[in-house]
C-alpha positions as CSV (number, residue, x, y, z in Angstrom):
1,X,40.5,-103.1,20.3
2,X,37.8,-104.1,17.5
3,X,36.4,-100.3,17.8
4,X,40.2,-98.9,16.7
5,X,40.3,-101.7,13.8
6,X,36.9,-102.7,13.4
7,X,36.4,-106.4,11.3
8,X,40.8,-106.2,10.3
9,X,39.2,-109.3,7.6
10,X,37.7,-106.3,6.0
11,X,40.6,-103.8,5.5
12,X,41.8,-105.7,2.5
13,X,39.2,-104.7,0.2
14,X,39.2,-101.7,1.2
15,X,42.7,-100.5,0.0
16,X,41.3,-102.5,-3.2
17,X,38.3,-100.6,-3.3
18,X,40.5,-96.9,-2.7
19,X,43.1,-97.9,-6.0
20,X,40.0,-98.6,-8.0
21,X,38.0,-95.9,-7.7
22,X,41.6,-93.7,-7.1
23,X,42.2,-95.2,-10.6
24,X,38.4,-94.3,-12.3
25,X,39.1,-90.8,-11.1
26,X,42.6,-90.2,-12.8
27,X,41.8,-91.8,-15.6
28,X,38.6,-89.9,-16.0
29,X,39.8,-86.5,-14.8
30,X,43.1,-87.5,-17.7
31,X,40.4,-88.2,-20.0
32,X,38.2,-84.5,-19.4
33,X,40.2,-81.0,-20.6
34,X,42.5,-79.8,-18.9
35,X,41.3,-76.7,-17.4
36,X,39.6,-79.2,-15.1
37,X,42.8,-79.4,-13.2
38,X,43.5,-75.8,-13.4
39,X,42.0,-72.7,-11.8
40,X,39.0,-74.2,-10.0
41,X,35.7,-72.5,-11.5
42,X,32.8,-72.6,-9.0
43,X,31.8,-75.8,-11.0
44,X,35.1,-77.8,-10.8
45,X,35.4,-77.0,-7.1
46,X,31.8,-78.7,-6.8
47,X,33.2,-81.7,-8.5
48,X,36.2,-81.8,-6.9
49,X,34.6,-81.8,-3.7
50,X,32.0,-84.7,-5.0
51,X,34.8,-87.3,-6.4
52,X,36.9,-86.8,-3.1
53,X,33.1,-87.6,-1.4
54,X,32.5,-90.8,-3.7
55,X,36.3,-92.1,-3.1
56,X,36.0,-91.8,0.4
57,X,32.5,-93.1,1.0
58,X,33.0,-95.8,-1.9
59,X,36.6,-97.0,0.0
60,X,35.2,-97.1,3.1
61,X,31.6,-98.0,3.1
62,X,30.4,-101.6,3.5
63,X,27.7,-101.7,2.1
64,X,28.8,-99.5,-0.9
65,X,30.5,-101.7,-3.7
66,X,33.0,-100.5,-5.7
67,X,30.1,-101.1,-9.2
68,X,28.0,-98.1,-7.7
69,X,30.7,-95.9,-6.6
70,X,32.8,-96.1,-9.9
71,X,29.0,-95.5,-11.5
72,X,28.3,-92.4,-9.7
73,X,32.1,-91.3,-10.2
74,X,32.1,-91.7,-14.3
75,X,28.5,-90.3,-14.8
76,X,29.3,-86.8,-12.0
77,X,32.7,-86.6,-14.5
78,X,30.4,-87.1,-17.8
79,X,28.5,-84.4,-16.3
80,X,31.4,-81.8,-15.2
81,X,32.1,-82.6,-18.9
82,X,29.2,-81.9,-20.7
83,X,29.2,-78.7,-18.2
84,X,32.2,-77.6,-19.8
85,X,30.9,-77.7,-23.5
86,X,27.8,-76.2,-22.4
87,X,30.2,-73.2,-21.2
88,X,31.0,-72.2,-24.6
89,X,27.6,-70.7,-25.4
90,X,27.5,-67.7,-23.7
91,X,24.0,-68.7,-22.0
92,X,25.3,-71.4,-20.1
93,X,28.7,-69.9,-19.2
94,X,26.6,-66.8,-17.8
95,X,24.9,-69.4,-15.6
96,X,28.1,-71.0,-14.6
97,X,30.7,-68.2,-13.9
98,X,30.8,-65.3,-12.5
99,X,31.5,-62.1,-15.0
100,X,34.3,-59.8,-14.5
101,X,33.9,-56.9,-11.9
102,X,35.7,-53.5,-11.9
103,X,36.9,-53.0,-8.7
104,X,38.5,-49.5,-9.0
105,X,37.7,-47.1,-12.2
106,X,40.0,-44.5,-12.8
107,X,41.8,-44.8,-9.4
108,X,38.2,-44.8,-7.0
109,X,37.3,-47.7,-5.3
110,X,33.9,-49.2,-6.5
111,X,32.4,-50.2,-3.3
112,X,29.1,-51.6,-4.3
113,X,31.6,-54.1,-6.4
114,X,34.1,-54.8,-3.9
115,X,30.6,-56.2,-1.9
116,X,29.5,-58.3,-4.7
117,X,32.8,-60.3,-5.3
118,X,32.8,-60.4,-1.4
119,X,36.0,-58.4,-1.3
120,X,37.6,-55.6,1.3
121,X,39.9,-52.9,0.7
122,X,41.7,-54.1,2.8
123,X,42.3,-57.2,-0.4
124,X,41.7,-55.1,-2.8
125,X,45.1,-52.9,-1.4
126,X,46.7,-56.1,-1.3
127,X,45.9,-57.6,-4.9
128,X,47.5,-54.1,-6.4
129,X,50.7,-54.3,-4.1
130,X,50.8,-58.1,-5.5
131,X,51.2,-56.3,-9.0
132,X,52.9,-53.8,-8.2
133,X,51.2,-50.7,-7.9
134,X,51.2,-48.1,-4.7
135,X,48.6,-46.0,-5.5
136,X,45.3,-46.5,-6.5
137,X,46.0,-42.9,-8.7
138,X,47.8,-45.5,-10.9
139,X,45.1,-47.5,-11.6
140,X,42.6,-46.6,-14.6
141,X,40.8,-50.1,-14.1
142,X,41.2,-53.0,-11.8
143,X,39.3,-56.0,-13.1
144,X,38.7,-58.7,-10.9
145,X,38.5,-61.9,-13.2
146,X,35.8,-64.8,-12.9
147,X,38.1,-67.0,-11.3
148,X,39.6,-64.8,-9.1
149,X,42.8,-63.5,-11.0
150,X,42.7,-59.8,-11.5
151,X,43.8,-57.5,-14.3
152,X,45.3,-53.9,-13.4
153,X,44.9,-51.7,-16.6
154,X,47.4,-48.5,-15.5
155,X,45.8,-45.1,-15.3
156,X,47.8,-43.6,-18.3
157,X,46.8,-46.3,-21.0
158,X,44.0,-46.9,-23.0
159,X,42.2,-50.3,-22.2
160,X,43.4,-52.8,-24.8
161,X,40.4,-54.1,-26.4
162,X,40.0,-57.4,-24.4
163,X,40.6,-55.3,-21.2
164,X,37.5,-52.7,-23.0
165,X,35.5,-56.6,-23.5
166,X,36.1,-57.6,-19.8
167,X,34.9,-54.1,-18.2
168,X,31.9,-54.4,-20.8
169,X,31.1,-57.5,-19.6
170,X,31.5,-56.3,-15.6
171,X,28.3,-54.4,-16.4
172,X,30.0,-51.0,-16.0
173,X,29.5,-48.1,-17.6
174,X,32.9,-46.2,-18.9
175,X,33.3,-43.5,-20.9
176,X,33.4,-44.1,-24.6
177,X,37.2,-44.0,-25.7
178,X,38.5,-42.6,-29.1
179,X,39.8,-46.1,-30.0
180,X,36.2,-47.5,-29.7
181,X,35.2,-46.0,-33.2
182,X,38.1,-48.4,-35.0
């Protein structure tokens, strides 16, 4: 019976141990932007994945006190913080994210894209019935975002200019527009 309840003397402190370091983690995740708790980045899922790591571990590990696991907890969420500063200089946030891709320019599939963001057309068909388009005719630009949104710029409009910024950042070439020269 011990090996389903092991030392039961012991089980106290852990539920303590789980609220505490449940409580570090709310209170510093409250305490960090919001975005943290929005659209995971590559970066957030990371921490994510490491708090959950350091709860579990620090909840359930003897010889783990709750001191070293609330330690490790606050300085991996001072980090995901300073992370997130760091991201608004264009430097570091090109380290950190990924930049837009064009996925389909002016109704043609861009294959070599589709690769890079690890994509099929089998999604990409699926992403433009999500939004409503079906044809790929109607599409003069389908931008798939950094964190995995995408943007469908129809085949009779001009790019707006933050749709022109995000296929300028994908890297891809387009033909100069005559709203460019304004």
């Amino acid at each position: 019976m011990s090996e389903l309840i092991g030392g039961a003397n012991g089980l106290g402190w852990v539920a303590v141990k789980a609220v505490l370091l449940f409580a570090v983690a709310v209170i510093g995740l409250r305490l960090g932007e919001r975005r943290t708790l929005a659209q995971l980045s590559a970066f957030d899922f990371a921490v994510a994945v490491a708090v959950g790591a350091i709860i579990g571990r620090g909840a359930t590990a003897a010889d783990t006190s709750f001191a070293t696991s609330a330690v490790a907890l606050i300085t991996l969420l001072v980090v995901h913080r300073a992370v997130a500063i760091g991201r608004r200089h264009s430097r570091v946030v090109r380290l950190i994210d990924h930049p837009p891709r064009v996925l389909v320019a002016h109704g043609e599939l861009q294959g070599k894209e589709l690769a890079a963001a690890g994509l099929t057309v089998t999604d990409v068909h699926a992403l433009l019935r999500e939004n409503g388009v079906g044809d790929l005719g109607q599409v003069g630009y389908l931008l798939y975002e950094a964190r995995g949104a995408v943007t469908v710029i129809s085949a009779d409009r001009e790019p707006s200019p933050l749709a022109r910024d995000g296929i300028d950042a994908s890297g891809y070439r387009r033909a100069p527009s005559a709203t460019d020269d304004r």
